[in-house]
PyMOL Python script that loads the backbone (N, CA, C, O; Angstrom):
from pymol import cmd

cmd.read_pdbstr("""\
ATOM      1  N   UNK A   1      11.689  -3.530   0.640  1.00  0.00           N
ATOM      2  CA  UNK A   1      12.033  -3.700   2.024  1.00  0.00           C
ATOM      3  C   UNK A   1      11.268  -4.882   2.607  1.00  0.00           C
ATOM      4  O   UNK A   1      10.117  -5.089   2.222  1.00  0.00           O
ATOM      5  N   UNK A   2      11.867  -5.696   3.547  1.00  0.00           N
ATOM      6  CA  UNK A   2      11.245  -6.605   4.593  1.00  0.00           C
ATOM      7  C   UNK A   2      10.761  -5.915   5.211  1.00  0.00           C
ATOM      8  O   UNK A   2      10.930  -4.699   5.122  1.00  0.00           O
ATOM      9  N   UNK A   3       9.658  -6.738   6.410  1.00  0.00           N
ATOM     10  CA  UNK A   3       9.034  -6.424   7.094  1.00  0.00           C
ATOM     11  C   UNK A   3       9.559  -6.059   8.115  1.00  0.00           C
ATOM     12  O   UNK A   3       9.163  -5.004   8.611  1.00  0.00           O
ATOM     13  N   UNK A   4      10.653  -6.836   8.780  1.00  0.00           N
ATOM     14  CA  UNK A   4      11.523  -6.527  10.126  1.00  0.00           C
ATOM     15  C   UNK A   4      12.437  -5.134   8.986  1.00  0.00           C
ATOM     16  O   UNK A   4      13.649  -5.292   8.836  1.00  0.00           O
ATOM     17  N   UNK A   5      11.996  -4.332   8.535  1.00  0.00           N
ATOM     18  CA  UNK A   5      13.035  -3.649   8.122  1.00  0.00           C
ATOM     19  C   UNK A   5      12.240  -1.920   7.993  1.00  0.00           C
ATOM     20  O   UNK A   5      12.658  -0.769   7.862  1.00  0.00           O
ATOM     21  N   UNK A   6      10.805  -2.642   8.131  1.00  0.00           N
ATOM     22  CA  UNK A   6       9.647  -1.568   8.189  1.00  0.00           C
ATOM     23  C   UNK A   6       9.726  -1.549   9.833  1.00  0.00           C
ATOM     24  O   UNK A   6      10.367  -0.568  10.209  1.00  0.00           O
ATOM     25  N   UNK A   7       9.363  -2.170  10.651  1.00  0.00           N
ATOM     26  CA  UNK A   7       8.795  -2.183  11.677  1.00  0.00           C
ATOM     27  C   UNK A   7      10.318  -1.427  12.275  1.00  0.00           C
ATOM     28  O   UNK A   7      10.157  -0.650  13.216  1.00  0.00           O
ATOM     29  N   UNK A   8      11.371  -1.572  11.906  1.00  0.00           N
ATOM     30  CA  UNK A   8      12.453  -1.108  12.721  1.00  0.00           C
ATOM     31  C   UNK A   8      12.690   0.413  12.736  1.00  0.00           C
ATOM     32  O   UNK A   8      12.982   1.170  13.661  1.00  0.00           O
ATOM     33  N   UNK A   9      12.431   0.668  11.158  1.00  0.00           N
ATOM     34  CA  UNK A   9      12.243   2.338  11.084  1.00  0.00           C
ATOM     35  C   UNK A   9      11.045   2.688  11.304  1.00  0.00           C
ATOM     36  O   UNK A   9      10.881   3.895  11.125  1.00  0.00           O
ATOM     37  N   UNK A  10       9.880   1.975  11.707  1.00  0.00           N
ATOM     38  CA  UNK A  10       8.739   2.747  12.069  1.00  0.00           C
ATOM     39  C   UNK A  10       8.896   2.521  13.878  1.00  0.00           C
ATOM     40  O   UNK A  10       7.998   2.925  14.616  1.00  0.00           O
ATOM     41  N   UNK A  11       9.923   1.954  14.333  1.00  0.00           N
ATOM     42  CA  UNK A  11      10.006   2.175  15.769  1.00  0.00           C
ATOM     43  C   UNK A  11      11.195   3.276  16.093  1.00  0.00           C
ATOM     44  O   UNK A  11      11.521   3.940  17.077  1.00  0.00           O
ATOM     45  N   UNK A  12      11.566   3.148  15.028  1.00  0.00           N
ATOM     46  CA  UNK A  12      12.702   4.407  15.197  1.00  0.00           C
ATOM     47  C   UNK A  12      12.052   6.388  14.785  1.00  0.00           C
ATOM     48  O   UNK A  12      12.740   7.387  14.574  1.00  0.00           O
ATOM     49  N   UNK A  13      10.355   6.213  14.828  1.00  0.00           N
ATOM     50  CA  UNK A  13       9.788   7.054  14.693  1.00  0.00           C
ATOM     51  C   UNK A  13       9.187   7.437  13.307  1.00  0.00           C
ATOM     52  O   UNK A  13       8.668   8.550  13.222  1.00  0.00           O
ATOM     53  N   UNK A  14       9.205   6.671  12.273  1.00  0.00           N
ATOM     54  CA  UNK A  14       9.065   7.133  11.065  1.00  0.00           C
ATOM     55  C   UNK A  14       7.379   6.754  10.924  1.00  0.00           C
ATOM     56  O   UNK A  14       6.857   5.977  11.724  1.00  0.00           O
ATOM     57  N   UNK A  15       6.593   7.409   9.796  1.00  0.00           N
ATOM     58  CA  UNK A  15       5.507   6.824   9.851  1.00  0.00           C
ATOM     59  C   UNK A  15       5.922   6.043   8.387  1.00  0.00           C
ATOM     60  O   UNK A  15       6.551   6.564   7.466  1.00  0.00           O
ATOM     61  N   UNK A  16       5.306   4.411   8.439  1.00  0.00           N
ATOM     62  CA  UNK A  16       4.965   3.720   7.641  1.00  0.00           C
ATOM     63  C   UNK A  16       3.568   3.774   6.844  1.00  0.00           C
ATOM     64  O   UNK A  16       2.501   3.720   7.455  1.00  0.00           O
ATOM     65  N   UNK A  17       3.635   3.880   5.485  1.00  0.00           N
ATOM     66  CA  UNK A  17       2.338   4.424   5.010  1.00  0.00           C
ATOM     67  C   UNK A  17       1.944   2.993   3.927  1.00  0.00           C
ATOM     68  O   UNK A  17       2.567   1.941   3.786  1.00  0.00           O
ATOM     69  N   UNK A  18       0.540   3.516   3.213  1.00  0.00           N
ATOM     70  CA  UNK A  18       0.273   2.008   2.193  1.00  0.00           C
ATOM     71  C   UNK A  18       0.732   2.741   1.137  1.00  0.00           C
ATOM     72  O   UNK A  18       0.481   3.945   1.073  1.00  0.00           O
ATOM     73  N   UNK A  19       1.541   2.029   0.075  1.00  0.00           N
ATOM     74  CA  UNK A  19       1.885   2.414  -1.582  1.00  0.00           C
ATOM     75  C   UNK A  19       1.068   1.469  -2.638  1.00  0.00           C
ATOM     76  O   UNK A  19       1.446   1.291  -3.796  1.00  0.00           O
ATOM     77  N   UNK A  20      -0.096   0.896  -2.073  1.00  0.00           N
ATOM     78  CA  UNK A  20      -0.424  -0.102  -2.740  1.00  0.00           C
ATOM     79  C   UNK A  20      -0.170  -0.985  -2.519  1.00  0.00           C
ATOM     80  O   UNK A  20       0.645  -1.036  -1.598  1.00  0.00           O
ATOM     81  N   UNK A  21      -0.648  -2.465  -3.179  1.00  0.00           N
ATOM     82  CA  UNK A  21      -0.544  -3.964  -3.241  1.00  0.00           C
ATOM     83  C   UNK A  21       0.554  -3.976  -3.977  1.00  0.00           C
ATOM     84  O   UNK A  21       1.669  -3.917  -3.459  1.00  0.00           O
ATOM     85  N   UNK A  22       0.389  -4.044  -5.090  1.00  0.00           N
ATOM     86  CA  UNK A  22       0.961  -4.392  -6.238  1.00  0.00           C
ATOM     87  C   UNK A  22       1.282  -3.818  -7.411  1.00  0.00           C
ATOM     88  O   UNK A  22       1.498  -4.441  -8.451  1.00  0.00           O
ATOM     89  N   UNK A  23       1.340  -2.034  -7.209  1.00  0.00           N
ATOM     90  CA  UNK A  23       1.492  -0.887  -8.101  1.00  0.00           C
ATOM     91  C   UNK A  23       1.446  -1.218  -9.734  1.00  0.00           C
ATOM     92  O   UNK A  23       2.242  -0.993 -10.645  1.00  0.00           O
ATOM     93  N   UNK A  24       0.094  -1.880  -9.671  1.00  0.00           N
ATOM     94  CA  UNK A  24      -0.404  -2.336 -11.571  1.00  0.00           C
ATOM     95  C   UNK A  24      -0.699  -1.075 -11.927  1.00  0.00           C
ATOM     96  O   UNK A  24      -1.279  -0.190 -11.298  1.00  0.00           O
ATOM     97  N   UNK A  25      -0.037  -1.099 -13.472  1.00  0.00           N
ATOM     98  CA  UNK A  25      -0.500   0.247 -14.044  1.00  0.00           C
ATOM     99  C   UNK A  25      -1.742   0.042 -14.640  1.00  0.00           C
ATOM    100  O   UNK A  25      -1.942   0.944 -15.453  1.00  0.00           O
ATOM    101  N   UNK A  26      -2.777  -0.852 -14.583  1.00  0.00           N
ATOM    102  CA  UNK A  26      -3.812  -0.657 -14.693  1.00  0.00           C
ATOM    103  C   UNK A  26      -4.945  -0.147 -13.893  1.00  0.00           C
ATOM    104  O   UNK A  26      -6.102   0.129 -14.213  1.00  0.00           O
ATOM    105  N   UNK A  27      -4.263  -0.092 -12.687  1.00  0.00           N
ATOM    106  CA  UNK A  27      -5.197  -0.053 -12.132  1.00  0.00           C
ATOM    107  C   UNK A  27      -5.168   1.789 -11.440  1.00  0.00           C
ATOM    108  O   UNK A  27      -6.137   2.377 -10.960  1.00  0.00           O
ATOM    109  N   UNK A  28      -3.636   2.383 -11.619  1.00  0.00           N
ATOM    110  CA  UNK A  28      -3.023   3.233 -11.099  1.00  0.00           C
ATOM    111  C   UNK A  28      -2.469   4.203 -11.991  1.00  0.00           C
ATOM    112  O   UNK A  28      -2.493   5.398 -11.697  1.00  0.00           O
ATOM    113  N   UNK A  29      -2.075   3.872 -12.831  1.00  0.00           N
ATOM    114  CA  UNK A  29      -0.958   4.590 -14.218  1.00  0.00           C
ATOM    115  C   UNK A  29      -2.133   5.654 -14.741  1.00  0.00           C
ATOM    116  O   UNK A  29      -3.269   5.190 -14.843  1.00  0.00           O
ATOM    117  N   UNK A  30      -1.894   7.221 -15.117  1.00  0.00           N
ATOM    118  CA  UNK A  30      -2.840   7.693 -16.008  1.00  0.00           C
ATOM    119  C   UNK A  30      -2.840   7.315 -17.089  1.00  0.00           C
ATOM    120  O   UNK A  30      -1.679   7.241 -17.492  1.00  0.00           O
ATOM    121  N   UNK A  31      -3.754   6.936 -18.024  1.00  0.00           N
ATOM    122  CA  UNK A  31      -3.524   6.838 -19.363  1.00  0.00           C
ATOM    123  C   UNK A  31      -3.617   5.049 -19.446  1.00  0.00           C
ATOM    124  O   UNK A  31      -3.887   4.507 -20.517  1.00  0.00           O
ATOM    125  N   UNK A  32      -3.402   4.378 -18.391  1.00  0.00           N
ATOM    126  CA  UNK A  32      -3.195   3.092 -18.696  1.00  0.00           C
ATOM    127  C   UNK A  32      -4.688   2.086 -17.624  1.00  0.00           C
ATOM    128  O   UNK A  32      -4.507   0.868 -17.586  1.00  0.00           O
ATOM    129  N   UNK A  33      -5.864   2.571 -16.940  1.00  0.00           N
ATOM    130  CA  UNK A  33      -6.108   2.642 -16.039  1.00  0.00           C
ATOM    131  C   UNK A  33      -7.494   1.921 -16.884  1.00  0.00           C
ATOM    132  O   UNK A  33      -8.374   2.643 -17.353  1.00  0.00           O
ATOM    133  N   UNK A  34      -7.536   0.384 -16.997  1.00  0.00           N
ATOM    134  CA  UNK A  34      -8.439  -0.246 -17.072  1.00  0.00           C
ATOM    135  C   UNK A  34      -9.221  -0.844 -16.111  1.00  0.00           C
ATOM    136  O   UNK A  34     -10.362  -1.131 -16.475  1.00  0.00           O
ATOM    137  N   UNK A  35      -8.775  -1.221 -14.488  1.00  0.00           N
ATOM    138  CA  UNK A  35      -9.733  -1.546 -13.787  1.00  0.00           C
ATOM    139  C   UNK A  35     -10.892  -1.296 -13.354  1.00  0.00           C
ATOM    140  O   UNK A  35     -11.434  -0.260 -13.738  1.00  0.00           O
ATOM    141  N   UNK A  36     -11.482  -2.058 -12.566  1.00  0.00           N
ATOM    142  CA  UNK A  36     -12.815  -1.415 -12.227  1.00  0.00           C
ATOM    143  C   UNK A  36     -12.625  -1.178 -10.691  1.00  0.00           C
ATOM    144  O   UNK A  36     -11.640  -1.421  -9.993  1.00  0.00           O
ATOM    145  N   UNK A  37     -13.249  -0.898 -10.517  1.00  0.00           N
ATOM    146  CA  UNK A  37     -13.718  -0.153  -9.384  1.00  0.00           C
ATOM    147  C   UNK A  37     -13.501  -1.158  -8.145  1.00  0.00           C
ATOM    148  O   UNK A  37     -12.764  -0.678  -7.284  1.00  0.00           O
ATOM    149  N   UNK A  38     -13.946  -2.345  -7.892  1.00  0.00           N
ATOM    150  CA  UNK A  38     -13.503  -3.290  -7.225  1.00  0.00           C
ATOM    151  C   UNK A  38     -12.437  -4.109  -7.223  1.00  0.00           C
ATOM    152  O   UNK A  38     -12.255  -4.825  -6.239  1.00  0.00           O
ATOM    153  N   UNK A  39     -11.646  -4.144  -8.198  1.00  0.00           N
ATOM    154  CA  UNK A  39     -10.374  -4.310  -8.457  1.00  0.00           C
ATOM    155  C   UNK A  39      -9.476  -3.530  -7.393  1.00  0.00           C
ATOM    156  O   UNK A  39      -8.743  -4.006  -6.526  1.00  0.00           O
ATOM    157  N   UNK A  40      -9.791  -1.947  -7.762  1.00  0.00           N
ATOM    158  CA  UNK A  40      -8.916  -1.041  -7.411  1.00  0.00           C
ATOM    159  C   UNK A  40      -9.193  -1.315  -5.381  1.00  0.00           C
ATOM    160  O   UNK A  40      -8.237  -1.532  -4.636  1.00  0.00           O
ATOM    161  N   UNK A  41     -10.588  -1.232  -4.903  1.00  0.00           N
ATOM    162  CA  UNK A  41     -10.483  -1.210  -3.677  1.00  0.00           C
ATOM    163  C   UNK A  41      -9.787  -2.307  -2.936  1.00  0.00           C
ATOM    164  O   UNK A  41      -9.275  -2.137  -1.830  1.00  0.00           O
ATOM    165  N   UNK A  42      -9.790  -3.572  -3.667  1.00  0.00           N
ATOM    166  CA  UNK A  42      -8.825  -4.998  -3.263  1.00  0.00           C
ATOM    167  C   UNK A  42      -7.797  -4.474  -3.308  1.00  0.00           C
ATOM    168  O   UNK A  42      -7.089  -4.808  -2.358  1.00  0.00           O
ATOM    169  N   UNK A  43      -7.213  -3.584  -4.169  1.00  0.00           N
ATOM    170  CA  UNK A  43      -5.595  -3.647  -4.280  1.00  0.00           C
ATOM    171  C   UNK A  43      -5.115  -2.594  -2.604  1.00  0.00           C
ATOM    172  O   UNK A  43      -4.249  -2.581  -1.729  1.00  0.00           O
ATOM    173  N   UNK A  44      -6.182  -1.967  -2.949  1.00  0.00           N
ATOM    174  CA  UNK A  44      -5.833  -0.610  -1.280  1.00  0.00           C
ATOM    175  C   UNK A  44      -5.865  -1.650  -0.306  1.00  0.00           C
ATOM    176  O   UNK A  44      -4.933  -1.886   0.462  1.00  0.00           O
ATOM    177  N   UNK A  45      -7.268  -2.456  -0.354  1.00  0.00           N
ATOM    178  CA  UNK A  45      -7.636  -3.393   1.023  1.00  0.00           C
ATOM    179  C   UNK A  45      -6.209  -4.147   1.620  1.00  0.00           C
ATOM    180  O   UNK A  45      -5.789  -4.056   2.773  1.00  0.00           O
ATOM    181  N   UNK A  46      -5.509  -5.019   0.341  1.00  0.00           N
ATOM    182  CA  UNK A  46      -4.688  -5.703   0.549  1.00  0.00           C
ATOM    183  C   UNK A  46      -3.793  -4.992   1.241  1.00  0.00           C
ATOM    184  O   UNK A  46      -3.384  -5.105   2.396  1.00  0.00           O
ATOM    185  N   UNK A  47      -3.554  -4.272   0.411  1.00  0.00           N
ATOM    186  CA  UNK A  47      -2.335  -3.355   1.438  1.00  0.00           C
ATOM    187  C   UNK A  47      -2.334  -2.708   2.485  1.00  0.00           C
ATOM    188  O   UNK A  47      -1.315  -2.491   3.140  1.00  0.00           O
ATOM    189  N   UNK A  48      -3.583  -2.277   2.810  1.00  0.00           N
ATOM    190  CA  UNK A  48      -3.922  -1.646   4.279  1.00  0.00           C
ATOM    191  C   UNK A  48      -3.449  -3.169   5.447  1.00  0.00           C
ATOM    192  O   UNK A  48      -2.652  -3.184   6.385  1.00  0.00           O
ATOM    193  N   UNK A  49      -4.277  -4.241   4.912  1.00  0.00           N
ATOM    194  CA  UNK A  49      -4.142  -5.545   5.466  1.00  0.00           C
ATOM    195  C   UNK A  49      -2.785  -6.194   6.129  1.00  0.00           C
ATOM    196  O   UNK A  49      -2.390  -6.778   7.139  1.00  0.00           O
ATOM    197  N   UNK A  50      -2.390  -5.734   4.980  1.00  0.00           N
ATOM    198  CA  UNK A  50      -0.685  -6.742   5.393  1.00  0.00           C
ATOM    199  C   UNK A  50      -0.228  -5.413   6.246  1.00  0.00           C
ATOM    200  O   UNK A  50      -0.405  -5.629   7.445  1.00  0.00           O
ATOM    201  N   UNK A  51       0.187  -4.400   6.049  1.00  0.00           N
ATOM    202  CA  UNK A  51       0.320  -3.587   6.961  1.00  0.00           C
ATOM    203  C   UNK A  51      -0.240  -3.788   8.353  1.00  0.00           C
ATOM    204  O   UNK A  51       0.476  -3.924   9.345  1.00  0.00           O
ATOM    205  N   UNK A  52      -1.324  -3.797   8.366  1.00  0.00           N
ATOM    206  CA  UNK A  52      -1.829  -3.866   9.840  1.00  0.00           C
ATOM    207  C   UNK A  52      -1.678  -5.297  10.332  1.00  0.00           C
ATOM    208  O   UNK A  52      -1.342  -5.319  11.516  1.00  0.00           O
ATOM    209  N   UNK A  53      -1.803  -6.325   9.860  1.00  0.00           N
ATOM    210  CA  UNK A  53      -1.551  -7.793  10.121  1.00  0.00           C
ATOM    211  C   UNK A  53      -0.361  -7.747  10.034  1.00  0.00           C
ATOM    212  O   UNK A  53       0.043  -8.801   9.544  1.00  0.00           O
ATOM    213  N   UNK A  54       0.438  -7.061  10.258  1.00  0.00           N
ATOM    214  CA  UNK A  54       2.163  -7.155  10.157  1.00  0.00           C
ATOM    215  C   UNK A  54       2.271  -5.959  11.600  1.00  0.00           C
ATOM    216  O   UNK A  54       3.488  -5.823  11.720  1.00  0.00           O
ATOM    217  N   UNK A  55       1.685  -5.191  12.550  1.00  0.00           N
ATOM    218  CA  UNK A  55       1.633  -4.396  13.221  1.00  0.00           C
ATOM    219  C   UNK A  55       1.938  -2.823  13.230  1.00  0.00           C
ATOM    220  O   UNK A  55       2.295  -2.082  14.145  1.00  0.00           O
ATOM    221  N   UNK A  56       1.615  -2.538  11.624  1.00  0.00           N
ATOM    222  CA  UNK A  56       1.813  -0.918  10.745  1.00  0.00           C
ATOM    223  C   UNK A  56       0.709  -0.574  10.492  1.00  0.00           C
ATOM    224  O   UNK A  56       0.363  -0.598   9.311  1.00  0.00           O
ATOM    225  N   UNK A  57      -0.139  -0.173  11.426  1.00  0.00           N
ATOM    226  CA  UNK A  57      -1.575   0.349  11.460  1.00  0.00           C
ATOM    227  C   UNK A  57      -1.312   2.155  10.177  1.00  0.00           C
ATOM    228  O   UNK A  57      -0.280   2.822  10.259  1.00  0.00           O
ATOM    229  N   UNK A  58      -2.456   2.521   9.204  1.00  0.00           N
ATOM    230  CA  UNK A  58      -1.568   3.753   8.583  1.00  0.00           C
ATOM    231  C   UNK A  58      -3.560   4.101   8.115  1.00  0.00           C
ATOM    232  O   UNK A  58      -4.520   3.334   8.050  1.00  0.00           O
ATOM    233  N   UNK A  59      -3.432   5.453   7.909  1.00  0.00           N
ATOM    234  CA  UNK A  59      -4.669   5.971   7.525  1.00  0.00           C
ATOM    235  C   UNK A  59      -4.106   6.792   6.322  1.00  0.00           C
ATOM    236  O   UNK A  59      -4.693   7.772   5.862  1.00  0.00           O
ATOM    237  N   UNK A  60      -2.830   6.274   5.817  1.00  0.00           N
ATOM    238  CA  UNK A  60      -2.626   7.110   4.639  1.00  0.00           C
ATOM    239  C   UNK A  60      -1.943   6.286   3.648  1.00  0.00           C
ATOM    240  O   UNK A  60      -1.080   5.439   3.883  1.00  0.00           O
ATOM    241  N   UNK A  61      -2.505   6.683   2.316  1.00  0.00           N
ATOM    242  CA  UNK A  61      -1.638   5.852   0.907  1.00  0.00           C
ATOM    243  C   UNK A  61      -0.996   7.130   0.113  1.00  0.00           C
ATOM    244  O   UNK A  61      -1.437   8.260  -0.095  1.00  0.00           O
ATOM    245  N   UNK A  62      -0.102   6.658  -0.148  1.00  0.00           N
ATOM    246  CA  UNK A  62       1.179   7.021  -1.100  1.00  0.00           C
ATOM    247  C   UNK A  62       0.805   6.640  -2.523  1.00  0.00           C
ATOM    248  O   UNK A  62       1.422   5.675  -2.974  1.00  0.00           O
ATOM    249  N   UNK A  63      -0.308   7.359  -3.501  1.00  0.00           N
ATOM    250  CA  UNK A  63      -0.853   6.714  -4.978  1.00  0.00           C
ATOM    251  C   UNK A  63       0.636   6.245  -5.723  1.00  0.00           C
ATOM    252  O   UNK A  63       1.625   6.955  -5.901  1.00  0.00           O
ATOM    253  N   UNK A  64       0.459   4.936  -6.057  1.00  0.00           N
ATOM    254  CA  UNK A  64       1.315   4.232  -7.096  1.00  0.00           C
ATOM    255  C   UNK A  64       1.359   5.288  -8.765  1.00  0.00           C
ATOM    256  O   UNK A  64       0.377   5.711  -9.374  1.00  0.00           O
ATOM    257  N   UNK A  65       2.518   5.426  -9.051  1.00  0.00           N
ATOM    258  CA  UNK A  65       2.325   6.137 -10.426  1.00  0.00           C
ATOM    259  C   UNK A  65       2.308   7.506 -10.515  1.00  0.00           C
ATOM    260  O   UNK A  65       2.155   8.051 -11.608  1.00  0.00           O
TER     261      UNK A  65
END
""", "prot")
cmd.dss("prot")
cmd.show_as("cartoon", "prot")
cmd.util.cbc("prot")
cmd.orient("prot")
């Protein structure tokens, strides 16, 4: 989805949530989950980020995988 395509169903009442940056199965996948630890918080950060720098403020993630 676009962004004007989030913001339209989150004005139409829906909550918009984070699913991740970039749903790497390394960093997310069981069984496949080589990152470290700072890896993984960049990938949440990012996505909390663009969300809120896009005007989708969310205190909740949707785990990738």
């Amino acid at each position: 989805m676009e962004i004007n395509d989030l913001l339209t169903i989150a004005n139409d009442g829906y909550d918009i949530v984070s699913h991740t940056h970039t749903h790497n199965q390394s960093i997310y996948k069981p069984g496949y989950v080589t990152a470290n630890l700072s890896e993984i918080e960049e990938d949440i950060r990012l996505s909390y980020e663009y969300l809120k720098n896009n005007g989708l403020e969310t205190d909740t993630i949707v785990w990738a995988w």
